[in-house]
C-alpha positions in Angstrom: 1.6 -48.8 -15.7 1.6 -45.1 -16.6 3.3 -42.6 -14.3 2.4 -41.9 -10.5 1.3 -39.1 -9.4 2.9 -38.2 -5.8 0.2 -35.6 -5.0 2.8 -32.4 -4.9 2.9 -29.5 -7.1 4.6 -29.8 -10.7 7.5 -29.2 -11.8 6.6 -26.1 -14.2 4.1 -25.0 -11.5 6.9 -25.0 -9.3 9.5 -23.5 -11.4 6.5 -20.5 -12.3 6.2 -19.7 -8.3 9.8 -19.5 -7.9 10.3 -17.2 -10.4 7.6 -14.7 -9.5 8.9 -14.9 -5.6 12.4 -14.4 -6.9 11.4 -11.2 -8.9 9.9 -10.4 -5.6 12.4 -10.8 -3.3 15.3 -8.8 -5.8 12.9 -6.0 -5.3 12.5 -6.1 -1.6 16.5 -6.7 -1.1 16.6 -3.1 -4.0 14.5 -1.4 -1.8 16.2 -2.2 1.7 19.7 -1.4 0.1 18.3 1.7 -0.7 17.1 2.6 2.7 20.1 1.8 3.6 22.4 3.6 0.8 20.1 6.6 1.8 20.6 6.3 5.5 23.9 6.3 4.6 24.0 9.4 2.7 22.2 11.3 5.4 25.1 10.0 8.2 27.7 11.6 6.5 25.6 15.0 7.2 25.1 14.4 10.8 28.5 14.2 12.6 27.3 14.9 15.7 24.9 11.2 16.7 26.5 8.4 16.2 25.5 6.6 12.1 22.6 5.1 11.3 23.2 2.8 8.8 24.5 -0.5 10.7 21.6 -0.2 12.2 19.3 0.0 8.9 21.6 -3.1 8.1 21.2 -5.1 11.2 17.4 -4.1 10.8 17.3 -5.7 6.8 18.7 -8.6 7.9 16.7 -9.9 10.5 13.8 -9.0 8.2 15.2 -10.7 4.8 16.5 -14.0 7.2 13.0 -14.6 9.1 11.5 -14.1 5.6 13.4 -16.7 4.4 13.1 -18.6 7.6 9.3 -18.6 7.1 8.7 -18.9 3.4 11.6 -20.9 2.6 11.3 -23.4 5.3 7.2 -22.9 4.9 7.7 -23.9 1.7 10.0 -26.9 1.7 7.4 -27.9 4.9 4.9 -28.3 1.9 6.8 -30.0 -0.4 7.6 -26.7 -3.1 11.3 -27.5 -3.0 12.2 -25.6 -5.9 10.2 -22.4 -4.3 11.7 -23.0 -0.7 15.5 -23.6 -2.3 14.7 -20.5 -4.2 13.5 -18.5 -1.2 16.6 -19.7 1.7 18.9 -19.1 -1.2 18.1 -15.3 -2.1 17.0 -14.3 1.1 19.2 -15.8 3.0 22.2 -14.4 0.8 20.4 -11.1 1.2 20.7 -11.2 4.8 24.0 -12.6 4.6 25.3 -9.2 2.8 23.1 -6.9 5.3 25.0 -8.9 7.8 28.4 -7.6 6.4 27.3 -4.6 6.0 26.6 -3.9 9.3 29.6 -5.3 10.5 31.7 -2.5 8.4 33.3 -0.4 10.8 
């Protein structure tokens, strides 16, 4: 009369993976902000083409929301909830603020 067990991960297991893929993700959403903060930088140098940067931005967030569209949801498919929360959450934010960024005029 102990306990079931359901047969999914547990919950310091999944609380392990979603830290790790956090720490992850803050460094891949670093290094596309710097791309673009760099791409940035060289625009104001080059007034003849037309700026770079929205499209760096537009660029990071199709790549940060199908990441979070395939991990996240890949892992929610599998029953990590904490990890796929963790993953829609931070990506998806991510994207949301490339998003906004490439809408700046």
């Amino acid at each position: 009369m102990g306990a079931e067990r359901t047969g999914g991960p547990s919950a310091g297991r999944q609380a392990g993976v979603a830290a790790v893929l956090l720490l992850i993700d803050l460094m891949v959403i670093a290094w596309l902000l710097y791309g673009y903060g760099i791409t940035g930088w060289a625009d104001n140098y080059d007034d003849a083409n037309a700026p770079e940067a929205p499209r760096a931005a537009l660029r990071a967030t199709w790549i940060l929301a199908g990441g979070a569209a395939v991990t996240g949801g890949g892992l929610l498919a599998s029953r990590w909830r904490v990890p796929g929360a963790v993953q829609l959450l931070v990506l998806g934010g991510g994207a949301a603020m490339f998003a906004l960024l490439a809408a700046r005029p």
